[in-house]
C-alpha positions in Angstrom: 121.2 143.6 138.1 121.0 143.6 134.0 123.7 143.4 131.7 122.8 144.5 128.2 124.2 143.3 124.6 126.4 146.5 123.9 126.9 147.2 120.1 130.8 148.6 119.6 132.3 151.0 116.7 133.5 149.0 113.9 136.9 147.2 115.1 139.7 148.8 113.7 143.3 147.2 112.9 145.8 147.5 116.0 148.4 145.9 113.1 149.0 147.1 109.8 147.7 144.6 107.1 150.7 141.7 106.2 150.3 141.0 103.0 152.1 137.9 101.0 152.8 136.7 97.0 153.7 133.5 96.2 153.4 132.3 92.1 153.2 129.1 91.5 152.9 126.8 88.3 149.7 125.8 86.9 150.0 121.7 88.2 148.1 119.7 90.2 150.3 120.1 92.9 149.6 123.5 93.6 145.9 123.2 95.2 147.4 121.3 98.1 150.9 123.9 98.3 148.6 126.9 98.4 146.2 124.9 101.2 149.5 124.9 102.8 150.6 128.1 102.4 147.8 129.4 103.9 147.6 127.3 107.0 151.0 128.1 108.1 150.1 131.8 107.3 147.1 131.5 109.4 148.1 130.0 112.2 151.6 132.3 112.7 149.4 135.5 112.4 146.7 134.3 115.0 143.8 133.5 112.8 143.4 129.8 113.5 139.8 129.6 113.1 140.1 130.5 109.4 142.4 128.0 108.6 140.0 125.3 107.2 137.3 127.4 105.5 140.8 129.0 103.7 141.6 125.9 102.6 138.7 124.7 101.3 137.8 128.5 99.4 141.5 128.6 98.0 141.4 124.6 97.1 138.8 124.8 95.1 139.9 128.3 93.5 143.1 127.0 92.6 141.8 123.7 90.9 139.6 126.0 88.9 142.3 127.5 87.0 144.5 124.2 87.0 141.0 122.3 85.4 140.3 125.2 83.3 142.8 127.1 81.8 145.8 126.3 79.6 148.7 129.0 81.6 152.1 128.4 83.0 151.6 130.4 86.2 149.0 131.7 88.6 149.7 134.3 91.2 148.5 134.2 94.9 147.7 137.1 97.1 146.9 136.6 100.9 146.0 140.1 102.7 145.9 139.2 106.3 144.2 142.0 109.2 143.6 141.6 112.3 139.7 140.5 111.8 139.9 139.5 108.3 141.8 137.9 105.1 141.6 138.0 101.5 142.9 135.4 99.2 143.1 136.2 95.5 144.1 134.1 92.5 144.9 135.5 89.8 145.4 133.8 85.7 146.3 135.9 82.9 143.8 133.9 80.7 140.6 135.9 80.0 138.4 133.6 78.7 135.9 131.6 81.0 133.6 133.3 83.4 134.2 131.8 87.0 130.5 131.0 88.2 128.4 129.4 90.6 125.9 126.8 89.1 124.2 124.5 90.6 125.3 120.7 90.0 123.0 117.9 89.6 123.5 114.6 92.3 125.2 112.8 89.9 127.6 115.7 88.9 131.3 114.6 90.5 132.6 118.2 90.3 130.9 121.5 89.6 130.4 123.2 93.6 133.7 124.3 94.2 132.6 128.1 93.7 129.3 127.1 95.9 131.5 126.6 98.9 133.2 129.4 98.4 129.8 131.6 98.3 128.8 129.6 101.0 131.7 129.7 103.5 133.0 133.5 102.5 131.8 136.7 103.8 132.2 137.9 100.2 133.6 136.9 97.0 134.6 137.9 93.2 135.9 138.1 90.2 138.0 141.2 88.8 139.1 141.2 85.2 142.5 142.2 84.5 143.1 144.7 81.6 142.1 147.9 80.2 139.6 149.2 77.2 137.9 146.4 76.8 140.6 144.2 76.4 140.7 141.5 79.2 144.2 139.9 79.9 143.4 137.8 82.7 141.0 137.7 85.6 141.4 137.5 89.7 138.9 135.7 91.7 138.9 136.6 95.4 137.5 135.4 98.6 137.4 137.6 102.0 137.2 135.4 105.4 136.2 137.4 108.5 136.9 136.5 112.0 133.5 136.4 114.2 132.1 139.0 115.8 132.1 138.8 119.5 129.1 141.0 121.0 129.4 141.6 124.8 
């Protein structure tokens, strides 16, 4: 007797989404209390094997506006579903254009957005504002749960 691979219909939430804010001040502290954060969010909603590749994404997302921008406060967002979370950070300075380049060897920083594309099922950047006139932009990462096939 055969077993065969059976494809299912696209999983669907038994749990509404939980979603969580936390601002926090532009310091260097903050990388490591939103890699935090997110662990204990993680692990208390079931989602343990997201933990590190969260930590790493939102690390290096949160050191990008610390390194690169001049603003007293950034604002978290963690969206957490039963298959999937979204983590977004969000600066209300509109200048620089969040990127990923490639860095040379010798380069000590300059990847952090290449482990994001690389460990996230997707990523982003939304510009806050309207007509033109950006206020502030929100990068994103979404981490998805694997997909089990039977």
């Amino acid at each position: 007797m055969s077993t065969a691979a059976l494809d299912r219909a696209p999983r669907v939430d038994a749990h509404p989404a939980q979603s969580y804010r936390l601002i926090t001040p532009n310091c260097p502290t903050s990388p490591k209390v939103v890699r935090d954060l997110l662990a204990s969010l993680l692990l208390v909603t079931g989602h343990p094997d997201l933990v590190d590749a969260a930590q790493v994404c939102a690390s290096d997302v949160v050191t990008n506006v610390v390194q690169h921008t001049k603003v007293p406060d950034m604002y978290i967002d963690v969206t957490i579903r039963d298959d999937r979370v979204i983590v977004g950070v969000r600066d209300d300075d509109p200048s620089g254009h969040p990127e990923v380049r490639q860095a040379s060897i010798k380069d000590e920083t300059g990847r952090g957005l290449q482990l994001v594309d690389h460990l996230s099922y997707a990523w982003g950047v939304t510009w806050m504002g309207a007509d033109g006139n950006q206020t502030g932009k929100r990068v994103w990462f979404e981490l998805r749960e694997a997909v089990l096939r039977v």
